[in-house]
N, C-alpha and C positions, 0 to 999 in steps of 0.2 A: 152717724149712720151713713154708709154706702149707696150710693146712688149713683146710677149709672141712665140718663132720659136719653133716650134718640127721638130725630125727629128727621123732617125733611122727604119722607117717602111720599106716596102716589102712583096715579097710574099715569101711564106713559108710553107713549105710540113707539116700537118696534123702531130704534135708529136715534129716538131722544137719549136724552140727560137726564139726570136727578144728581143732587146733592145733597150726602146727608150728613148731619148734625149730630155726636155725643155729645151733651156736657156732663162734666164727672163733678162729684163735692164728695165730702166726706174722707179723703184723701189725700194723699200727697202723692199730688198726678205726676209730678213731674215727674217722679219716683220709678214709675211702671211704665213695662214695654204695651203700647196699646194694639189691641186688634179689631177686625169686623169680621164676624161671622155671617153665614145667613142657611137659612132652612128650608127648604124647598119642599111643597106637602107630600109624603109619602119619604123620601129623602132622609139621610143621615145632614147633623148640620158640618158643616164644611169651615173650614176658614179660607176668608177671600184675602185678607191684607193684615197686616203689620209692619209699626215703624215704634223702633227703639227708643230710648230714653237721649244719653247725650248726644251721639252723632245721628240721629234718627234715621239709622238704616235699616232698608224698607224692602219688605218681601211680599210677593202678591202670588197668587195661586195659579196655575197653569191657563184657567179658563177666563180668567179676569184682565191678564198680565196684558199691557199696551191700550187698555181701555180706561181702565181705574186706575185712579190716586186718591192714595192715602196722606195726609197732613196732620200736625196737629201745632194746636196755638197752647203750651205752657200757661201764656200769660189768659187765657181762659178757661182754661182745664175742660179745653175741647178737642174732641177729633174731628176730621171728616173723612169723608169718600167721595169723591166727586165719582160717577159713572156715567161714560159717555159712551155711545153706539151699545144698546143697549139692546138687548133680542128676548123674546119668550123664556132662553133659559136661564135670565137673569131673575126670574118672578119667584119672590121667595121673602120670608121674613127676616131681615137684617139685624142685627145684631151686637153692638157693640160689649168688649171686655176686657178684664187685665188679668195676670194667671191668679187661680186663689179669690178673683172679685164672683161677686155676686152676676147673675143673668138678670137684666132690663125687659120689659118688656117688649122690646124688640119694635122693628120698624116695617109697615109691607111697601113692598115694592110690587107693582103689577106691570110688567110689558104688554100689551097687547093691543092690537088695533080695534 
């Protein structure tokens, strides 16, 4: 079975960091180009990043780009997203996936002072 857990979110003052956590099983990670989404309430959900399988080349979305980074460790069949300077219109529920994989229950992020 498929599973996809994130973790690492919380809330977090306007200019902080969070770091978040997929781990994947059920799979052959190394296999699939990994992403993070996230869903902002009222909102369509968005894709924030992606980083490929062999040469893990990495695309990030207009609003995120210079802030976030995406990683992933093979040898644990994890992702992350580091997010740094971090503002209100980051507050949304995070989301990691691969094309075709199941939706996690997703992760909240809250900016706010």
């Amino acid at each position: 079975q498929v599973q996809l857990v994130e973790s690492g979110g919380g809330l977090v003052q306007p200019g902080g960091s969070l770091r978040l956590s997929c781990a994947a099983s059920g799979l052959t990670y190394k296999s699939y180009a990994m992403y993070w989404f996230r869903q902002a309430p009222g909102k369509e959900r968005e894709m924030v990043a992606r980083i490929s399988t062999v040469d893990s080349t990495i695309t990030y979305s207009d609003s995120v780009q210079g802030r976030f980074t995406i990683s992933r460790d093979n040898a644990k069949n994890t992702v992350y997203l580091q997010m740094n300077s971090l503002d209100s219109d980051d507050t949304a529920v995070y989301y990691c996936h691969f094309q075709g994989g199941p939706w996690g229950q997703g992760i909240q992020v809250t900016v706010s002072s």
